[in-house]
C-alpha positions in Angstrom: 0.0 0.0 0.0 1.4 3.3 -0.9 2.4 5.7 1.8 -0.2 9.1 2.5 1.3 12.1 0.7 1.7 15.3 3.7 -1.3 16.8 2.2 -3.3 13.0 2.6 -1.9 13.0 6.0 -3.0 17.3 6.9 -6.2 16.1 5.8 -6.7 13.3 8.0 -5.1 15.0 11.0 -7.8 17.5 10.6 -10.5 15.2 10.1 -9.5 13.2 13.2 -9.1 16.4 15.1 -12.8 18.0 14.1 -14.0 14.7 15.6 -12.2 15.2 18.7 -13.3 18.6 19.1 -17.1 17.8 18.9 -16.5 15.4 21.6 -17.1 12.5 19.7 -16.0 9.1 21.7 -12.8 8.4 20.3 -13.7 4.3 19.2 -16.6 6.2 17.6 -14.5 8.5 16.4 -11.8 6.0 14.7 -15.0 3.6 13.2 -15.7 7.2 11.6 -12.3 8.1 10.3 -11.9 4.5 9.3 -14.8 4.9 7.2 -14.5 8.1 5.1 -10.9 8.4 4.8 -10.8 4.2 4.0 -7.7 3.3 6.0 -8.1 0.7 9.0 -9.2 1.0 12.2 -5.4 1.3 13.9 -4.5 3.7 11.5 -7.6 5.7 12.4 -6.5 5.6 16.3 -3.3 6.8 15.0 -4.3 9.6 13.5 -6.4 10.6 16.8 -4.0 10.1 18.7 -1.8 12.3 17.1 -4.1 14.7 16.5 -5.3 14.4 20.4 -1.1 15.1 21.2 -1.0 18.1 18.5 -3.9 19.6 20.0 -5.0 21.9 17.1 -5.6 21.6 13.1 -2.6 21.7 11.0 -2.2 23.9 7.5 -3.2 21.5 4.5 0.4 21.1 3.3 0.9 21.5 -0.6 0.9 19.4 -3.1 4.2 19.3 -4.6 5.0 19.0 -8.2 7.9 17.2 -10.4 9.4 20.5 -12.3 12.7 19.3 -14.6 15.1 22.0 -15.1 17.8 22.7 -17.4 20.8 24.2 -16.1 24.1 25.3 -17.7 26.6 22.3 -15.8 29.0 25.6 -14.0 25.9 26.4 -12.3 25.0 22.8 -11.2 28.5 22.3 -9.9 28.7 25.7 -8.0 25.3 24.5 -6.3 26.9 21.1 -5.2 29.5 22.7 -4.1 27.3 24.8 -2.0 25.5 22.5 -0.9 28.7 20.2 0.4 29.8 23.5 2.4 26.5 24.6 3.8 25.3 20.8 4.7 21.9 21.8 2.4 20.8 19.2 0.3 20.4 20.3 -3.7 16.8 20.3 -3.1 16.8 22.9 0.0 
């Protein structure tokens, strides 16, 4: 099974935490999560629970997109080069 993307996951947090909020029982709760989101029943407690611990809804996290970019290759060595010295990965 493929792992929840962070917007996936910000989405279920804040499911899981709007049921908490309106004082739903939390094995009520998880059948609930379980349900509309479609993941099991332990991975519905583990999203209340963390949401329980975070205490708040989190920002939806964007989606990111695959961009391919063409550099000239001085400027692609000066940024791994950079990126040795600063401890940054190329991506940062």
């Amino acid at each position: 099974m493929a792992r929840s993307t962070d917007t996936q996951k910000s989405l279920k947090l804040n499911a899981a935490h709007r049921l908490l909020s309106r004082g739903t029982a939390v094995a009520e709760a998880a059948d609930i999560l379980s349900r509309e989101c479609g993941i099991s029943l332990r991975e519905a407690y583990r999203y209340l629970e963390e949401a329980r611990a975070i205490g708040r809804a989190v920002p939806v996290a964007e989606p990111l997109v695959a961009a391919t970019l063409k550099i000239p290759g001085d400027v692609l060595r000066q940024l791994r080069a950079y990126s040795a010295i600063s401890g940054l990965t190329l991506k940062a």
